[in-house]
N, CA, C and O of each residue as an XYZ file, in Angstrom:
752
protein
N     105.291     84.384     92.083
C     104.030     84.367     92.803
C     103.409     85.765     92.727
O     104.280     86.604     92.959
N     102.550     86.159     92.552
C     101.587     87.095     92.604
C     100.982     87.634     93.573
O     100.247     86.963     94.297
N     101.164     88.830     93.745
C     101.093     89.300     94.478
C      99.581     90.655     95.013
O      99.354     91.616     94.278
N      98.846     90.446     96.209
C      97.380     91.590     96.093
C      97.798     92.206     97.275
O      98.213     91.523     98.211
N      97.726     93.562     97.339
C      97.548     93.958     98.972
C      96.183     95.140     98.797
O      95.583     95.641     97.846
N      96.100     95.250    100.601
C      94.896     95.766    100.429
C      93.662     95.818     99.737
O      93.170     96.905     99.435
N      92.892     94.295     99.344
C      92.103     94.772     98.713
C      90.824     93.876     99.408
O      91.142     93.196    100.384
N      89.633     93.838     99.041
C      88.650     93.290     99.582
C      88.207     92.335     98.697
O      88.394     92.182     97.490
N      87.698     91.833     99.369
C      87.207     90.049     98.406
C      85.925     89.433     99.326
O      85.745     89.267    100.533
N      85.109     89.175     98.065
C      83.818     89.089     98.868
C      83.395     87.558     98.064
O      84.274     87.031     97.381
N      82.199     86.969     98.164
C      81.344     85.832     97.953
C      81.038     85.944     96.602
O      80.164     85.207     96.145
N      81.600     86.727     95.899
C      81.629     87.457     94.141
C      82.736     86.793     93.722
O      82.636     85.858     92.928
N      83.950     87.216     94.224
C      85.115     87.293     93.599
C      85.733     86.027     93.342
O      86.761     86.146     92.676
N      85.366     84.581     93.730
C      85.769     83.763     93.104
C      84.969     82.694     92.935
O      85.201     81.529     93.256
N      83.536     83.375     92.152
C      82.956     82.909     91.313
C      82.995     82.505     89.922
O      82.321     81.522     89.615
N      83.509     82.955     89.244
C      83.869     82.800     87.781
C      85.722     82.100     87.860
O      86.287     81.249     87.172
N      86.158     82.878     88.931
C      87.860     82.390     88.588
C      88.039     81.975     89.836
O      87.384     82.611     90.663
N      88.956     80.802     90.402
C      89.141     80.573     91.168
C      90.237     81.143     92.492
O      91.290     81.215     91.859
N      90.458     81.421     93.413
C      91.438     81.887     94.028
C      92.855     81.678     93.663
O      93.397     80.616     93.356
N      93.203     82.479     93.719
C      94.891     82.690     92.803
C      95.930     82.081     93.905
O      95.898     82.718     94.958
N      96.566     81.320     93.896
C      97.909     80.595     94.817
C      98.556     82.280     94.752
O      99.027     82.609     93.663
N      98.573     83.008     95.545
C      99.446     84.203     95.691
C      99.899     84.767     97.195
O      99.690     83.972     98.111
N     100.395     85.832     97.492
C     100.901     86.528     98.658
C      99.564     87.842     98.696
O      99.346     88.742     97.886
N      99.077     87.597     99.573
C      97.335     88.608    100.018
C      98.135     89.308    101.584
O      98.472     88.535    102.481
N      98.322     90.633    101.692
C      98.539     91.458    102.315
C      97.650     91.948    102.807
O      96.663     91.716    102.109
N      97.399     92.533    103.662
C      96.371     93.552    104.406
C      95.250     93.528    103.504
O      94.931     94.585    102.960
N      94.224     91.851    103.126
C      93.442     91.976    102.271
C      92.053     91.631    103.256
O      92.251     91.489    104.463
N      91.380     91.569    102.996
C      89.542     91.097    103.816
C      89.112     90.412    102.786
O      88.918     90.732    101.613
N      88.920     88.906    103.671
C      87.847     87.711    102.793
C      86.735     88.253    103.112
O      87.077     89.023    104.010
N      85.425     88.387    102.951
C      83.995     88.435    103.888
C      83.414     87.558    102.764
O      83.718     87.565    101.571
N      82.438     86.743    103.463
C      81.608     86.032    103.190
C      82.234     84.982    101.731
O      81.793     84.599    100.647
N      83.095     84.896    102.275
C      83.593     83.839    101.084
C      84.076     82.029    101.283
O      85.021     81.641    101.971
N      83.304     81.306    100.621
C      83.470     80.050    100.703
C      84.677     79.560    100.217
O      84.921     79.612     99.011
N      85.605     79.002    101.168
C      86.796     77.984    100.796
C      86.536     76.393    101.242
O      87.459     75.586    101.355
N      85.719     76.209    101.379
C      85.617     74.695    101.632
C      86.156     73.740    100.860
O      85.754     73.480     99.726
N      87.130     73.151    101.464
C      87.624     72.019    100.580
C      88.314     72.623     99.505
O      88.298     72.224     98.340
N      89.114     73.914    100.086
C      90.332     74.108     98.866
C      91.455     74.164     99.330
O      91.575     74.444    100.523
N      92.553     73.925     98.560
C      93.777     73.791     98.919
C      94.610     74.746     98.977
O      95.268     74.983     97.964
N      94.806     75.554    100.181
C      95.372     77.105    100.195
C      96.985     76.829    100.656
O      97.741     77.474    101.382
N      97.138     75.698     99.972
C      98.862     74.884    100.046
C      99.506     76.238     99.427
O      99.300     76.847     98.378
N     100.701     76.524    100.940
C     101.611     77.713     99.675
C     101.394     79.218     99.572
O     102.201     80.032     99.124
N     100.010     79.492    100.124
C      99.561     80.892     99.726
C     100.275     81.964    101.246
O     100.759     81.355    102.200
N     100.248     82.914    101.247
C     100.884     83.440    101.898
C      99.707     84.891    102.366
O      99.390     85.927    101.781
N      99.355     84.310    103.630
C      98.316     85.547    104.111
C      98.997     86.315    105.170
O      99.197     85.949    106.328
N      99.375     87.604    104.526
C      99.898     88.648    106.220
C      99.481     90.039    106.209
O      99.772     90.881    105.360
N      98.608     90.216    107.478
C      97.900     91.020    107.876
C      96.672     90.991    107.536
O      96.021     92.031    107.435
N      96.000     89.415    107.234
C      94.892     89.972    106.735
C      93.628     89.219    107.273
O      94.000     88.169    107.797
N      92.115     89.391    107.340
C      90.824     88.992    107.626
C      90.221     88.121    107.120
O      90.144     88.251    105.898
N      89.870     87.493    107.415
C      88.797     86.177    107.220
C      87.196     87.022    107.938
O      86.798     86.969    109.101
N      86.876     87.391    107.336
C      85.189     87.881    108.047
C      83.907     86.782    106.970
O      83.840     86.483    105.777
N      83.021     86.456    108.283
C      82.162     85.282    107.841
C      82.487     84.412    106.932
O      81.864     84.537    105.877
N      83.240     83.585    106.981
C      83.987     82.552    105.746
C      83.755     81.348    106.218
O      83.813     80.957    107.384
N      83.442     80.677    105.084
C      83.435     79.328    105.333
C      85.187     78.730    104.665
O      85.558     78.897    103.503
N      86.055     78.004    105.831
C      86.935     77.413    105.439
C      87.202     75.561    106.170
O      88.211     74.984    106.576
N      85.881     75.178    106.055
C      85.590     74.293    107.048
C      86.527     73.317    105.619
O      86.482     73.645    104.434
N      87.482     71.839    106.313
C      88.330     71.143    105.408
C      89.279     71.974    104.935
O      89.896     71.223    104.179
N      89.711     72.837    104.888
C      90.711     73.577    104.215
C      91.973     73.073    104.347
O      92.358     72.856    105.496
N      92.614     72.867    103.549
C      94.619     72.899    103.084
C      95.301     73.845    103.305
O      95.660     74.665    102.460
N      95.640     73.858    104.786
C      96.834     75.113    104.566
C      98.409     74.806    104.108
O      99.346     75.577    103.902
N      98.325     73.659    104.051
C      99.760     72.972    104.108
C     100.708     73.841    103.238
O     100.637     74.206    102.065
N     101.804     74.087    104.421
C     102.794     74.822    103.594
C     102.585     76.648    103.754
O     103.411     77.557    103.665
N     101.539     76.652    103.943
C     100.971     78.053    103.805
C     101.436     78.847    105.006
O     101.732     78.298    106.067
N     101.511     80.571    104.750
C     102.264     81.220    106.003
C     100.666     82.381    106.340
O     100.063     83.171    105.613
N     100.468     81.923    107.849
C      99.880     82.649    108.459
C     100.190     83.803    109.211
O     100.231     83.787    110.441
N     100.415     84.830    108.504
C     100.897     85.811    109.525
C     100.149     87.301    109.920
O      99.754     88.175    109.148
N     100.109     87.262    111.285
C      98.804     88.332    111.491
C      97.564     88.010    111.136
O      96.855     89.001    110.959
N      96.899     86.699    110.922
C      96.043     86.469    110.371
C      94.495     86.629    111.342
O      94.612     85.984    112.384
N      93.563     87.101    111.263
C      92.261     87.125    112.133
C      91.273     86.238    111.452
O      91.343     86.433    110.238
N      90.465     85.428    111.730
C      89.655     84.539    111.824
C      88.042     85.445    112.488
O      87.867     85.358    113.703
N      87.306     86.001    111.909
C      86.361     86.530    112.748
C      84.749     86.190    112.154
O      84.217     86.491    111.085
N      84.250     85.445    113.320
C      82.910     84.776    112.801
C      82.868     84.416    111.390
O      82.329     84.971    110.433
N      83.816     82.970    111.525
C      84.332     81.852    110.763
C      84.059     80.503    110.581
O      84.356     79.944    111.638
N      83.674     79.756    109.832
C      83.348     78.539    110.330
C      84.711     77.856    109.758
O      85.149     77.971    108.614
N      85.214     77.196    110.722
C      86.748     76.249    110.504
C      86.451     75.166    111.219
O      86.494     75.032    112.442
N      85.990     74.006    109.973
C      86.254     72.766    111.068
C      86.849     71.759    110.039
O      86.605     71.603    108.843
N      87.800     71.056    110.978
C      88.405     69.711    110.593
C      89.733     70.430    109.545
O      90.255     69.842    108.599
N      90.039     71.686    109.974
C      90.949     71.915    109.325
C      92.510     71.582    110.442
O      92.599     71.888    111.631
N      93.634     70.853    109.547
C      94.776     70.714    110.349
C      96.202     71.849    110.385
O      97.293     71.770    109.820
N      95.770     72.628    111.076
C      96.623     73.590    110.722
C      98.175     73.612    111.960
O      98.863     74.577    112.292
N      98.262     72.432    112.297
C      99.846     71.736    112.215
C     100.389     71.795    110.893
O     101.462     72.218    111.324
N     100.634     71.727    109.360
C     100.829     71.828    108.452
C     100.772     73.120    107.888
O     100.911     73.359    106.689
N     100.476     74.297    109.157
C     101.171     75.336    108.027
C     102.365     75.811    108.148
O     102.798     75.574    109.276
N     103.360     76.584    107.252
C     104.209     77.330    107.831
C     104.505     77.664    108.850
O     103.661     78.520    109.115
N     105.430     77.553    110.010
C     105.194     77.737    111.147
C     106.021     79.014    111.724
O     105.942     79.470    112.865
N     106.774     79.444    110.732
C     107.737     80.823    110.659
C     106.638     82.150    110.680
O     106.129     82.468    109.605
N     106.319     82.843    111.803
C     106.361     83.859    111.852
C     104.178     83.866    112.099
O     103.400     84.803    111.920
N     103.941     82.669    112.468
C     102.803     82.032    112.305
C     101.998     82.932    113.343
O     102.122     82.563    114.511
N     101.282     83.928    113.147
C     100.393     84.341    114.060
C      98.673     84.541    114.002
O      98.505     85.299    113.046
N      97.783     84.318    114.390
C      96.295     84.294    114.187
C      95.554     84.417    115.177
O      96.182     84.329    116.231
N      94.206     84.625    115.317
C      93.434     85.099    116.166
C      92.241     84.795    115.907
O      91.898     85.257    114.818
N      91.118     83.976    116.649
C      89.883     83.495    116.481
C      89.031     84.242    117.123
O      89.265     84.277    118.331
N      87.881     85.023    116.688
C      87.091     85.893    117.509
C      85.170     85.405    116.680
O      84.619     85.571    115.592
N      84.797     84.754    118.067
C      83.313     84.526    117.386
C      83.351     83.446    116.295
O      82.446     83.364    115.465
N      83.941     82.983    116.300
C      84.294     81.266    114.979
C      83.837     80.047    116.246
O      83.890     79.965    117.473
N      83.371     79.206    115.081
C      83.404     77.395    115.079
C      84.653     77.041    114.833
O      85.064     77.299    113.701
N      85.316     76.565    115.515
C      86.743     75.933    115.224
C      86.809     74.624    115.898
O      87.511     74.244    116.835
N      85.999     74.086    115.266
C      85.876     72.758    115.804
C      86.682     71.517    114.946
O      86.862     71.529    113.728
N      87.047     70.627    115.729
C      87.818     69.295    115.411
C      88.779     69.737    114.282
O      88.684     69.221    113.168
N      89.625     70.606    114.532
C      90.967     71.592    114.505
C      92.282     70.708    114.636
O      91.854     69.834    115.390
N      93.396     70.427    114.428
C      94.512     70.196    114.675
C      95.566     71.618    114.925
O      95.561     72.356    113.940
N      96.367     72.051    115.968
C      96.985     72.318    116.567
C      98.013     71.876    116.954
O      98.704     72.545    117.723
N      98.251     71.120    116.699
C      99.233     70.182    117.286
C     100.934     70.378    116.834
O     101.298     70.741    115.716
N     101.766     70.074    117.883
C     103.049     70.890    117.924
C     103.409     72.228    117.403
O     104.550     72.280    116.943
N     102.608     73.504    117.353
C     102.243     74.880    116.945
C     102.904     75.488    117.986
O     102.866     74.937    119.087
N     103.592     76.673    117.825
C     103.938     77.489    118.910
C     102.890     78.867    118.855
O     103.251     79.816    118.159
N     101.654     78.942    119.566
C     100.620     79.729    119.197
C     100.989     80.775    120.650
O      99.984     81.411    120.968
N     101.879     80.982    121.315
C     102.219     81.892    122.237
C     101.410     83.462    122.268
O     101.608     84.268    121.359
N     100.640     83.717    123.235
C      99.688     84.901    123.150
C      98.650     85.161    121.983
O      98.262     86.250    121.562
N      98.259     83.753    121.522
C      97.221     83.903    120.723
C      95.727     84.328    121.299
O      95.674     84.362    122.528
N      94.923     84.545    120.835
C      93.442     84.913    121.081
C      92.491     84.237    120.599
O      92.289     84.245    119.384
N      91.611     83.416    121.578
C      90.570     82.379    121.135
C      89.399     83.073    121.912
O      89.085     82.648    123.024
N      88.438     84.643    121.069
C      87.763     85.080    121.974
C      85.725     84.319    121.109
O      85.252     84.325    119.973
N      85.257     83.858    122.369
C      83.753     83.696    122.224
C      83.916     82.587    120.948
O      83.304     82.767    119.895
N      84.673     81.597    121.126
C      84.903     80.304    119.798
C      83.991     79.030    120.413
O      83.929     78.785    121.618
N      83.461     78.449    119.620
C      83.110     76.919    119.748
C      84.469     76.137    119.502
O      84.578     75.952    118.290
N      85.219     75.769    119.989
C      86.838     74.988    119.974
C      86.533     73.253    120.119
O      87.455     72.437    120.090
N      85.058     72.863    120.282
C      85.163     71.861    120.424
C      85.626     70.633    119.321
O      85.103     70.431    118.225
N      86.571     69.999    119.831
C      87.338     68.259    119.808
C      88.557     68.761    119.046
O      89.216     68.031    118.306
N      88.855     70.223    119.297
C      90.297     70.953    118.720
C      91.333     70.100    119.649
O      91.319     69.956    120.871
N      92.171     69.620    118.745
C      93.918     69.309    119.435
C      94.662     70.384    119.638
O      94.851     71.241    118.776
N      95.123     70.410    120.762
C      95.998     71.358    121.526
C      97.036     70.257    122.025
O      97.071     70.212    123.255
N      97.948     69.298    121.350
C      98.645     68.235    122.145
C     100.381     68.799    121.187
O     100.837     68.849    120.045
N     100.863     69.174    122.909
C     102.417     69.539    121.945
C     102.373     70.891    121.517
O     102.957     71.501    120.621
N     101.430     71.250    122.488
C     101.007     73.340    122.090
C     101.809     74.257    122.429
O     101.886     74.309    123.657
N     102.259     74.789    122.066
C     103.062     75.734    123.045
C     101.923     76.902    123.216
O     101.613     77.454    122.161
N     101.233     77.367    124.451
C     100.219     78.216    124.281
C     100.174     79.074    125.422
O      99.136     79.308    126.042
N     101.419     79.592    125.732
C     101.950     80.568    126.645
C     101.413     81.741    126.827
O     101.709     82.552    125.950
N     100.671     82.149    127.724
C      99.699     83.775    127.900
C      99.095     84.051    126.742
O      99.155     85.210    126.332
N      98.412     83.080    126.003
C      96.982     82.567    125.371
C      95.892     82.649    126.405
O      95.794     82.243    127.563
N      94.584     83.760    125.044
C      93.489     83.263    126.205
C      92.370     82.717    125.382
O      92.189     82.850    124.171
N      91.833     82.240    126.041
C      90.658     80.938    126.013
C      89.091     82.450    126.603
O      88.770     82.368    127.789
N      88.716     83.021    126.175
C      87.843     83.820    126.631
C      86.609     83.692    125.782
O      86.336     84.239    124.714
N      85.768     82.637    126.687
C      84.272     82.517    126.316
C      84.330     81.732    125.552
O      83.899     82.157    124.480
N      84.793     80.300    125.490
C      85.173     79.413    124.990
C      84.271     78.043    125.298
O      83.982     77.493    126.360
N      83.988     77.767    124.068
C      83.638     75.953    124.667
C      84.430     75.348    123.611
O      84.487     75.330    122.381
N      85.224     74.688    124.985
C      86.301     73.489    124.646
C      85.560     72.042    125.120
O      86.058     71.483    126.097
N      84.753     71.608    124.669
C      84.162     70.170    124.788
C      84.949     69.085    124.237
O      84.964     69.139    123.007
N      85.603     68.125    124.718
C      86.316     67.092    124.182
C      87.952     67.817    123.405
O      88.784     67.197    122.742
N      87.961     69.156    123.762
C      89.465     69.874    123.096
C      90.210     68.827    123.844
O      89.572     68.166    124.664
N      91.517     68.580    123.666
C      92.796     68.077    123.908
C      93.845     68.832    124.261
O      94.284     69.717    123.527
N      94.404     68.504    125.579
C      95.783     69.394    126.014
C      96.596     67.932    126.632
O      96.495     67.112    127.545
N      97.470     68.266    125.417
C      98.368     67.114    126.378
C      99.499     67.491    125.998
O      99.828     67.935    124.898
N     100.465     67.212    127.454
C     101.775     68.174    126.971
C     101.856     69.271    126.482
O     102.870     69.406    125.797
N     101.143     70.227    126.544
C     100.501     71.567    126.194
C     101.251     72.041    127.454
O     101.315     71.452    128.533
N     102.079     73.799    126.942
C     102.536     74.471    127.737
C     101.495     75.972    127.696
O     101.474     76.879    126.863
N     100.720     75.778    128.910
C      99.622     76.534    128.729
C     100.030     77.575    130.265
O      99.285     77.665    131.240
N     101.150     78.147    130.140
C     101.805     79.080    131.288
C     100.916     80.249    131.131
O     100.451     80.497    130.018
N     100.635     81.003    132.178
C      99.828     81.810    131.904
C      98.837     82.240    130.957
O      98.533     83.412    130.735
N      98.257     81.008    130.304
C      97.243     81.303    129.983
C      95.670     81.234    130.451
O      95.387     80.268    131.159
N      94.871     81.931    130.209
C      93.377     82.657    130.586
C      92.385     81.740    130.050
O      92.072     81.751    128.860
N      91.838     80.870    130.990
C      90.826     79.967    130.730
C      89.388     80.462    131.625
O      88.306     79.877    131.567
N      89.679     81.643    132.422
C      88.739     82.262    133.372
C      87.134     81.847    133.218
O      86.422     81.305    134.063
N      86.783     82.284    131.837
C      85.393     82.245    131.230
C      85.202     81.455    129.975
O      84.462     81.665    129.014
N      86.099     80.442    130.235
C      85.758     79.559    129.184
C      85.123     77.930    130.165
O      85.416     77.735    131.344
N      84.294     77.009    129.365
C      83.762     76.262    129.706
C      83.980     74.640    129.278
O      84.134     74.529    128.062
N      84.009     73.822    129.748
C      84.106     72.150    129.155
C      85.468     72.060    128.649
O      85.868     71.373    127.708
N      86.104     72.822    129.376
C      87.526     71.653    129.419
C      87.921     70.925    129.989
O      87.353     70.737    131.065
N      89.072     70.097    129.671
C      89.419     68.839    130.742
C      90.793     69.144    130.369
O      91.132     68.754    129.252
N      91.952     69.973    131.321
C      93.110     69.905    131.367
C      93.586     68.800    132.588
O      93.204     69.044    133.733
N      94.419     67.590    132.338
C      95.590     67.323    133.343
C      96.383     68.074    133.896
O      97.230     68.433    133.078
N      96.622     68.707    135.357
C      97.637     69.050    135.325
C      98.870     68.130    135.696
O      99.588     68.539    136.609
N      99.089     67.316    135.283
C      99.653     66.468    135.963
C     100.829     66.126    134.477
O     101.977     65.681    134.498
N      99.892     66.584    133.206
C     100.428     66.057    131.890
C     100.293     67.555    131.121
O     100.372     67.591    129.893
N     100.154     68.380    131.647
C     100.378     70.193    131.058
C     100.835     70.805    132.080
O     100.670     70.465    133.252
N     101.807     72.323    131.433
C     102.593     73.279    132.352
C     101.202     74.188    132.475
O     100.380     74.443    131.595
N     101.220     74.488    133.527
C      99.979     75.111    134.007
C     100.615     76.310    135.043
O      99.761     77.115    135.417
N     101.359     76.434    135.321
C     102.475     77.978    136.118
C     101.749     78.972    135.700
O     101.822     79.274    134.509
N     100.886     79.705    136.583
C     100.306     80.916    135.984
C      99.292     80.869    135.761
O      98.743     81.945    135.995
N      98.568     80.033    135.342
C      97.037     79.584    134.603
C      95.963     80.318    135.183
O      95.855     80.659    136.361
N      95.250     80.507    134.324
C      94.083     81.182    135.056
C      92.514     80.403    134.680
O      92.040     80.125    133.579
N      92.023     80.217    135.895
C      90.472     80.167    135.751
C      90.000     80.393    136.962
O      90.570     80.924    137.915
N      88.827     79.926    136.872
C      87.835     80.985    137.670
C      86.933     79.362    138.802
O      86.945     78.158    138.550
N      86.344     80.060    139.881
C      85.826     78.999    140.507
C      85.109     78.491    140.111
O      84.722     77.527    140.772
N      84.582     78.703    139.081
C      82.941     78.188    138.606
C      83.830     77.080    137.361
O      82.966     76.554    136.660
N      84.726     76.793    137.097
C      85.357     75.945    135.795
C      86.580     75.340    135.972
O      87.477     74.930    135.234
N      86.384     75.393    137.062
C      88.157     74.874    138.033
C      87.686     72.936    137.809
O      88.650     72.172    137.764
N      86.503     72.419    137.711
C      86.360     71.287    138.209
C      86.610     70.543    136.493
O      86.230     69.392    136.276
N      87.250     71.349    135.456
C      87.801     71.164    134.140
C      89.378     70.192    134.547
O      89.880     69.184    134.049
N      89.738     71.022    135.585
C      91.653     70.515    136.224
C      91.447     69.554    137.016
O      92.473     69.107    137.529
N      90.161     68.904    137.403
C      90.231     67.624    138.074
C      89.718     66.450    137.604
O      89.844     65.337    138.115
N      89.154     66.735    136.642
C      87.591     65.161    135.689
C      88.940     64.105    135.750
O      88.567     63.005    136.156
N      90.905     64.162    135.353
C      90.935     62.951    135.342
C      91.771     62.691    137.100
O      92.955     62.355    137.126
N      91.262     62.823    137.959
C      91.461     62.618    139.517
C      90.162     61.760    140.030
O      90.244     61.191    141.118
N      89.100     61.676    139.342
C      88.107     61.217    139.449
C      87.895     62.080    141.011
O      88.049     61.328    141.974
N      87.702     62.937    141.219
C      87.429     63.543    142.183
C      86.075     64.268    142.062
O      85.874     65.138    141.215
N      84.824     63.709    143.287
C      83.684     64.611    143.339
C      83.601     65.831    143.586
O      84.236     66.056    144.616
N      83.059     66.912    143.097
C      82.937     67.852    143.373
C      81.201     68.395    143.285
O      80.414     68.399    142.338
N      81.052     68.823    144.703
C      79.837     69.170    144.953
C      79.325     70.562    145.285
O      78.127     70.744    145.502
């Protein structure tokens, strides 16, 4: 496998040749379209996604490590299917909408100022994770261990607590009425 570190890659670079199945180290995507490619296998650690389109993407198999996501568009990608050894990432200012998550151990991840809406979070492990400035519209937590995690200033969720670990949790009065929609309880 082939190997790049440190280098930058822009909306140029895989124009003529296509992205190389390789190991990308401390590299920066910016402005580069992956839609609908299959990044089965590739091995990203330490490195940036800046303005990218990876909306449909294949990670299957693939190792995320240290990875940042920053004003990104990711949707309908299932990233239950990647590598899950050593799996770390961070969403800042992205669309990450209708997402799979599902059985991920994303423990102290960062979901800052994301559109997250109809993302699966079912079978999460998402332990002192924060949710900061978030719209989770139709997201999914079920069986989600969401222990101390920071939902303070995020908006349109609907957690059970009744069907998530919630020990610790944080939100705020103005988004608390997210932990009751299935109690059918009015709140005025």
């Amino acid at each position: 496998m082939e190997y790049f570190a440190e280098q930058d890659f822009d909306k140029n670079s895989f124009l003529k040749e296509k992205i190389i199945k390789a190991e990308y180290e401390a590299c920066t995507f910016k402005n580069c379209d992956f839609s609908r490619k299959h990044l089965s296998g590739f091995i990203f650690s330490d490195c940036r996604f800046i303005d990218c389109n990876l909306s449909l993407v294949s990670f299957k198999s693939a190792a995320l490590k240290e990875v940042e996501f920053i004003d990104c568009k990711i949707s309908g990608v299932d990233f239950s299917l990647v590598n899950p050894f050593l799996l770390e990432v961070k969403f800042i200012g992205s669309i990450v909408e209708n997402c799979i998550f599902q059985d991920l151990n994303l423990k102290k991840t960062n979901f800052l100022n994301c559109s997250m809406k109809g993302a699966d979070f079912s079978n999460t492990k998402l332990q002192e994770s924060k949710f900061l400035d978030c719209d989770l519209l139709d997201a999914t937590f079920d069986n989600s261990d969401l222990q101390k995690a920071d939902f303070r200033t995020s908006k349109n969720f609907r957690i059970n607590p009744s069907k998530n670990q919630l020990s610790g949790a944080k939100f705020s009065r103005h988004n608390i009425d997210g932990l009751l929609l299935d109690f059918k309880i009015n709140i005025e």
